[in-house]
Structure formats: C-alpha cells, structure tokens
OpenMM code with the backbone's topology and positions (N, CA, C; nanometers):
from openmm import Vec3, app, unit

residues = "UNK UNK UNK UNK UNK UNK UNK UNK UNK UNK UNK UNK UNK UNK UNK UNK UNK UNK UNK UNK UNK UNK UNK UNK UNK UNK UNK UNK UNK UNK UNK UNK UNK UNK UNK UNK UNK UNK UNK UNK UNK UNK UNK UNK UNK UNK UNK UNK UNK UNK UNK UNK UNK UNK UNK UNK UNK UNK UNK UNK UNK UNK UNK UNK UNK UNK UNK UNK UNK UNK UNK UNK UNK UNK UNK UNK UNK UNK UNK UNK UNK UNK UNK UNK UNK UNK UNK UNK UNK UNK UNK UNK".split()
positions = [
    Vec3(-2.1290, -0.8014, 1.6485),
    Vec3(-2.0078, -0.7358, 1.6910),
    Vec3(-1.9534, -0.6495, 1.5776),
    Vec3(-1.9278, -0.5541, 1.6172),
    Vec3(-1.8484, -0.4959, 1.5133),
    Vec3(-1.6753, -0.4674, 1.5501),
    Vec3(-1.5862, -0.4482, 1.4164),
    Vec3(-1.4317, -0.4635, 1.4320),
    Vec3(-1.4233, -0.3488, 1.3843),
    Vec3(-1.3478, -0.2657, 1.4288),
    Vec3(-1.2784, -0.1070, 1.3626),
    Vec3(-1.1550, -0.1448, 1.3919),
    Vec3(-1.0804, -0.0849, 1.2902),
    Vec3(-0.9526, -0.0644, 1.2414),
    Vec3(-0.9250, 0.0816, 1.1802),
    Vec3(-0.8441, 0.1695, 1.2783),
    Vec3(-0.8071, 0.2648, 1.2203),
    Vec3(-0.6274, 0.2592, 1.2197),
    Vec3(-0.6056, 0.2500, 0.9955),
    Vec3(-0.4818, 0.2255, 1.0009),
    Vec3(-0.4144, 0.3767, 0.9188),
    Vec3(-0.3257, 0.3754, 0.9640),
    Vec3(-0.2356, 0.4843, 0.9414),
    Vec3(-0.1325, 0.4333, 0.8203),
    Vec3(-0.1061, 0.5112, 0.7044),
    Vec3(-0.0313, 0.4357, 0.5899),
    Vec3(0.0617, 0.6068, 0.5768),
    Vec3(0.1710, 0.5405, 0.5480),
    Vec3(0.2598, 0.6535, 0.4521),
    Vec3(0.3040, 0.6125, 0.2797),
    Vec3(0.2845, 0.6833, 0.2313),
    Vec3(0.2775, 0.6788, 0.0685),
    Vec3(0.4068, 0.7587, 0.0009),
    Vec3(0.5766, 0.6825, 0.0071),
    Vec3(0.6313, 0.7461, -0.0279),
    Vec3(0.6658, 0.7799, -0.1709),
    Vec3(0.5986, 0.7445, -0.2483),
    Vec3(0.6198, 0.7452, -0.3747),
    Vec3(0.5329, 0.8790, -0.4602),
    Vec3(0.4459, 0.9112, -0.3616),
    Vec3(0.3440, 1.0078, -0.4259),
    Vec3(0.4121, 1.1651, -0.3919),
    Vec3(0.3781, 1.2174, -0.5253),
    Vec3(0.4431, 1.3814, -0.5416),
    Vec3(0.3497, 1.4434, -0.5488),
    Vec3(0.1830, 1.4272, -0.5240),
    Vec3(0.1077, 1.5510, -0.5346),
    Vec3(-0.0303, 1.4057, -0.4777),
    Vec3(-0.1637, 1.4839, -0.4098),
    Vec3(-0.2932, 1.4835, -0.3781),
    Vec3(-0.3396, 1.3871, -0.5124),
    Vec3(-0.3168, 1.4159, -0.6065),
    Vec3(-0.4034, 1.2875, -0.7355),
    Vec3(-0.3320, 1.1921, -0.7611),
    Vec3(-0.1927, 1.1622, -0.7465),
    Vec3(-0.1473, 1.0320, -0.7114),
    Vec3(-0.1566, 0.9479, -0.5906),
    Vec3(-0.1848, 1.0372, -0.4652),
    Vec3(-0.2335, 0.9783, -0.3403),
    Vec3(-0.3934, 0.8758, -0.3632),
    Vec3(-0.5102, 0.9976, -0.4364),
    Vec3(-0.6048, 0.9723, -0.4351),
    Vec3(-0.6300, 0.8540, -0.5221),
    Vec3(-0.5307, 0.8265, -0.6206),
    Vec3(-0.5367, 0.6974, -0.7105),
    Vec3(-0.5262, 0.5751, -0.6404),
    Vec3(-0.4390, 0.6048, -0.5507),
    Vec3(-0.2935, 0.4724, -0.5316),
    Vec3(-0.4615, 0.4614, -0.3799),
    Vec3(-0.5298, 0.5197, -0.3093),
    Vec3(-0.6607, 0.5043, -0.2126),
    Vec3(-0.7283, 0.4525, -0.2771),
    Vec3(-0.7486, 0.4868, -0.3649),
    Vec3(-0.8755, 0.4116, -0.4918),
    Vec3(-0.9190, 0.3108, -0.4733),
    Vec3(-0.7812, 0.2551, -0.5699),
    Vec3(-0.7747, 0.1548, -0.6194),
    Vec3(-0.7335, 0.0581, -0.4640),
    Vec3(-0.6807, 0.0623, -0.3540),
    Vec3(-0.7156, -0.0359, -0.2566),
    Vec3(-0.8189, 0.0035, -0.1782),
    Vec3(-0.8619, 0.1070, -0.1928),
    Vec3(-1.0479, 0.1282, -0.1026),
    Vec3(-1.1096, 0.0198, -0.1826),
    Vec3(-1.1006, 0.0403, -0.3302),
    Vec3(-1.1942, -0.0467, -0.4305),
    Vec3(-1.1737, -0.2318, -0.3911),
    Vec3(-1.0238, -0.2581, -0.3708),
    Vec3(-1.0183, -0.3755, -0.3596),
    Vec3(-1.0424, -0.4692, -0.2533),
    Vec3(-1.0389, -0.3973, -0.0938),
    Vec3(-1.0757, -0.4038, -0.0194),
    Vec3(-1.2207, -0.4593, -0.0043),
    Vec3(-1.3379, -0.3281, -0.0578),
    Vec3(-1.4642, -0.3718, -0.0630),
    Vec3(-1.4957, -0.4301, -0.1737),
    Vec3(-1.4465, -0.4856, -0.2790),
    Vec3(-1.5006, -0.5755, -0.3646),
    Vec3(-1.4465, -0.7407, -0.2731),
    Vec3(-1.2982, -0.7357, -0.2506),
    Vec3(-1.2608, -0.8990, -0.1823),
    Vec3(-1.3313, -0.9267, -0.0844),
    Vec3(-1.3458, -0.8203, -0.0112),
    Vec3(-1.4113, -0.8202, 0.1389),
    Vec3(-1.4763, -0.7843, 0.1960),
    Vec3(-1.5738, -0.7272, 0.1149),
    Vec3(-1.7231, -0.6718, 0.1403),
    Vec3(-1.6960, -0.5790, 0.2887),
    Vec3(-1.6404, -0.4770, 0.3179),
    Vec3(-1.5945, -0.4459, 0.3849),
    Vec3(-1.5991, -0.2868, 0.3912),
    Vec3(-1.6537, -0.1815, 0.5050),
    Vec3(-1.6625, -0.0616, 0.5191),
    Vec3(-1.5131, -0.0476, 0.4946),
    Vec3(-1.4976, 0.0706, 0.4092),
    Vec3(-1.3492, 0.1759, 0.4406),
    Vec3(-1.3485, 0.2981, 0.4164),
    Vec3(-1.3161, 0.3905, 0.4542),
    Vec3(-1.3064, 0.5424, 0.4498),
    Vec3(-1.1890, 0.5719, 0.4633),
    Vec3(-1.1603, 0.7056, 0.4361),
    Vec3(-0.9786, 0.7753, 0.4388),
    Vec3(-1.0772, 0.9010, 0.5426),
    Vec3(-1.0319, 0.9289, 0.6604),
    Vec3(-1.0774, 0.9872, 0.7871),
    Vec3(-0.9963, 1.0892, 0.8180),
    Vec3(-0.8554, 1.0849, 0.7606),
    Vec3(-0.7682, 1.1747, 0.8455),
    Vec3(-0.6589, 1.2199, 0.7266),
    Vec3(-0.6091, 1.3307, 0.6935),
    Vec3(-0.4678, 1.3692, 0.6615),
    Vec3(-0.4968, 1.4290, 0.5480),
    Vec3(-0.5924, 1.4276, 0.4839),
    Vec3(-0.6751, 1.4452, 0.3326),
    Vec3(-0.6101, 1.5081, 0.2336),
    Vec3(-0.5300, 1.5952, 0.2894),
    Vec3(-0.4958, 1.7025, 0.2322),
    Vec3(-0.2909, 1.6747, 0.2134),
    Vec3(-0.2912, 1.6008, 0.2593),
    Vec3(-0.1351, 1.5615, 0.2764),
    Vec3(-0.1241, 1.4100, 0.1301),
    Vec3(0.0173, 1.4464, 0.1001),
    Vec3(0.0754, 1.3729, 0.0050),
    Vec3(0.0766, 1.2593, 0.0230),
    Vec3(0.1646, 1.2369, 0.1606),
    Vec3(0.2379, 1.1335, 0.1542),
    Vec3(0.1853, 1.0340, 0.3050),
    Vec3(0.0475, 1.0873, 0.3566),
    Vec3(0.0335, 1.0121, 0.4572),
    Vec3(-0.1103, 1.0035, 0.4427),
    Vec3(-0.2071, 0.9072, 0.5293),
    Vec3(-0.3049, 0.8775, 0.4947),
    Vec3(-0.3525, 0.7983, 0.6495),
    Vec3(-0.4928, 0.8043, 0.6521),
    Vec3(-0.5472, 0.7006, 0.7556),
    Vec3(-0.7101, 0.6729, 0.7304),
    Vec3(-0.7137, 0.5810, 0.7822),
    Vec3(-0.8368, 0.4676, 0.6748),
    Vec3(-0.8799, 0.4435, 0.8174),
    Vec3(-1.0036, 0.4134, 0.7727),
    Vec3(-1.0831, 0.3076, 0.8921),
    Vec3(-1.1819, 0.2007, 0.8160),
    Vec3(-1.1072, 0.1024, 0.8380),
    Vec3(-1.1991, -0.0536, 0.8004),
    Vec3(-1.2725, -0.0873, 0.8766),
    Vec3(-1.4103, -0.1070, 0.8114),
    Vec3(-1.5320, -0.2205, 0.9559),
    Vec3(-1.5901, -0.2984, 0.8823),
    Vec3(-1.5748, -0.4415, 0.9600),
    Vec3(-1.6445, -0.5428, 0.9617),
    Vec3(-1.7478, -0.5578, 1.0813),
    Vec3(-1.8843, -0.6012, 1.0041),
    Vec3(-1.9614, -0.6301, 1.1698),
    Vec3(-2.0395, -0.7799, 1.0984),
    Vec3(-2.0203, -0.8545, 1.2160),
    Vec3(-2.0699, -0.9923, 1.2446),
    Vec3(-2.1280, -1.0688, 1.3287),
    Vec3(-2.2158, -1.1496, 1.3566),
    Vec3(-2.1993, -1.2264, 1.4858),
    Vec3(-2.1227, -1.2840, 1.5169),
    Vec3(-2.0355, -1.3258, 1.4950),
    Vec3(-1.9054, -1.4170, 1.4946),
    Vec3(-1.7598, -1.3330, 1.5399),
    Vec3(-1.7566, -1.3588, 1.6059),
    Vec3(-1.5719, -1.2859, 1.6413),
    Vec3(-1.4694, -1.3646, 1.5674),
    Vec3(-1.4872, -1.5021, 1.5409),
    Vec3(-1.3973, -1.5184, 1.4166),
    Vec3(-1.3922, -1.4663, 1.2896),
    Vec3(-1.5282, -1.4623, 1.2479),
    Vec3(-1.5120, -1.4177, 1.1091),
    Vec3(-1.4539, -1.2868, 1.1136),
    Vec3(-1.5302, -1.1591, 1.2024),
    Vec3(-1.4554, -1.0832, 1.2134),
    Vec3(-1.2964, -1.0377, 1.2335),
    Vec3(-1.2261, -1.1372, 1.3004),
    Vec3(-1.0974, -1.1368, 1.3266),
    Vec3(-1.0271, -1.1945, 1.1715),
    Vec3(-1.1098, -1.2865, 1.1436),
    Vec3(-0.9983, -1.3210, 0.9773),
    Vec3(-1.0242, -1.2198, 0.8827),
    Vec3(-1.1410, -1.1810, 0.8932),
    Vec3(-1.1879, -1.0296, 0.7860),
    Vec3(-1.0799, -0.9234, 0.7975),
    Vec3(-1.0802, -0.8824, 0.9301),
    Vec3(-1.0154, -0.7641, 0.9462),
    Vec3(-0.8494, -0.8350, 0.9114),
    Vec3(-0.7856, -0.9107, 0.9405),
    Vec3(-0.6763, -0.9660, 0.9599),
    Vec3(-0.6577, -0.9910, 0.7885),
    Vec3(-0.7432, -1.0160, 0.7186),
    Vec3(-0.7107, -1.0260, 0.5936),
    Vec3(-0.6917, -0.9146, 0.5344),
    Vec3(-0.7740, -0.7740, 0.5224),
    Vec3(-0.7926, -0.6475, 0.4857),
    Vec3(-0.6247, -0.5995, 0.5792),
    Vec3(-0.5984, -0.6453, 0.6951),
    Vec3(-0.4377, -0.5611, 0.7014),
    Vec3(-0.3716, -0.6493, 0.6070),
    Vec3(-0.3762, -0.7894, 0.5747),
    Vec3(-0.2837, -0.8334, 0.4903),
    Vec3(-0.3008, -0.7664, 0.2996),
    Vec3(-0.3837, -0.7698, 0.3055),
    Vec3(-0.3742, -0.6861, 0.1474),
    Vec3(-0.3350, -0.5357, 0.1692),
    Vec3(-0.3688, -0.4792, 0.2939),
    Vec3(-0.3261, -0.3454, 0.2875),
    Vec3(-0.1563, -0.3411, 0.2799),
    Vec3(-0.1323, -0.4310, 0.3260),
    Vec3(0.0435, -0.4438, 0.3530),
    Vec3(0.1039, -0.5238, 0.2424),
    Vec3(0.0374, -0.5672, 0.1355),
    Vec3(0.0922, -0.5954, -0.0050),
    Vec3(0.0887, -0.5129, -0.0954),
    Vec3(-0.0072, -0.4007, -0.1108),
    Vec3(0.0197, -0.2824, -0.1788),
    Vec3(0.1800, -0.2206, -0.1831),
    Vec3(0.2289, -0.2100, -0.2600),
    Vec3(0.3896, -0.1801, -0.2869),
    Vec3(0.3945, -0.0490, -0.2646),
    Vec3(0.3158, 0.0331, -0.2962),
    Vec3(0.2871, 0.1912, -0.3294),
    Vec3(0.2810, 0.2295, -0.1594),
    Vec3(0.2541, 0.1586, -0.0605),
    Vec3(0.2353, 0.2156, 0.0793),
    Vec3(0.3229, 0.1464, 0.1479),
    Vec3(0.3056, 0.2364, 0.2769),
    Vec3(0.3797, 0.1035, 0.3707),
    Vec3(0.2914, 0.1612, 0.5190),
    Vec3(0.2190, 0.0392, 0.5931),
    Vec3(0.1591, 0.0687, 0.7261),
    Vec3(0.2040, 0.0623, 0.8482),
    Vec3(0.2001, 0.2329, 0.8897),
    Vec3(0.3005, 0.2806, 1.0162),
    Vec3(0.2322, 0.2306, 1.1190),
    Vec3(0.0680, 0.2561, 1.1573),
    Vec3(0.0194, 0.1944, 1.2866),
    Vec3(-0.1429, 0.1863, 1.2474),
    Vec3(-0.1712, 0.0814, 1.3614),
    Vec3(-0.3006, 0.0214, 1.3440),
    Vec3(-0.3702, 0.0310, 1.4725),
    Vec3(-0.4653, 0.0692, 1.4803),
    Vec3(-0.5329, 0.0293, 1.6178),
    Vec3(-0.6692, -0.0193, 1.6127),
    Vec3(-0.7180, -0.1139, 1.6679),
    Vec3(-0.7886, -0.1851, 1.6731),
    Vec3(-0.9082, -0.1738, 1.7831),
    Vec3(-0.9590, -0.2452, 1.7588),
    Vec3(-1.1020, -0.1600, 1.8448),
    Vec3(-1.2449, -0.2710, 1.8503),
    Vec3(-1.2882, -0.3380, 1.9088),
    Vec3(-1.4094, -0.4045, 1.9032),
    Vec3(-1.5312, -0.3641, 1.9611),
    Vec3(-1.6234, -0.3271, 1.8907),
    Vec3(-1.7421, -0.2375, 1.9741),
    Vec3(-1.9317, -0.3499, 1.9831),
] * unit.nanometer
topology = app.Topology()
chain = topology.addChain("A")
for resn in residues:
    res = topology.addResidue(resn, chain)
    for name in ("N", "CA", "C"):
        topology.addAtom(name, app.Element.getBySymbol(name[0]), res)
C-alpha cells in the first residue's frame, strides 16, 4: 500500500527564497533520516512564505503506514518556523 500526503505549510518568518529553502532542508532532512520516508516540495517554489510537500510511505501494512505518516504530520507540526494550513491524504 502506499500513503501520500500532500501538506500545505505557511512559513511566516521567512523574508526571502534562502531562508525558505533552509528552514525545507533541514525538515525534508529530518523527516527522511527519523522516518525513512519519501518527501518533495511540489508546489509554490518560488514563493516566500508558503510551501507544499508530499510525504510517502509504502508498506504492506496499513498500520505501519498510518503511524508513519501520522508521525511525519506530528514532527511537521513541531517545527516552530512553520505552521500547517492543510493536508490531504490519499491511499493508493
């Protein structure tokens, strides 16, 4: 099974494209090191202060998948530097 998550973040603290691309970094990086976990930035690229990611987990298991993904929104939503406007979810 695979889990997609495409989440939408706003970044109000960032004043230019290389503080955006830091503050992605460094939770793209943490993401796939905790959680062995696909992520990409898909949408807005070019914008300051907004951003959208897509996380995938694929498993045989629909649990594991559901605590994977469910964990990856919980670290995304402890990052101080963002805050996550919407999520949509998707099982393929």
């Amino acid at each position: 099974m695979i889990y997609y998550a495409e989440v939408e973040v706003f970044l109000y603290e960032c004043h230019s494209l290389k503080d955006k691309r830091s503050i992605l970094l460094k939770l793209k990086n943490r993401l796939r090191k905790e959680l062995n976990i696909a992520v990409a930035e898909i949408d807005y690229q070019n914008l300051w202060q907004r951003a959208k990611l897509a996380v995938v987990t694929v498993s045989d298991s629909k649990v594991i998948n559901e605590k994977v993904l469910q964990q990856s929104l919980s670290l995304i939503d402890s990052f101080p530097e963002l805050e996550r406007a919407a999520t949509n979810l998707e099982v393929r």
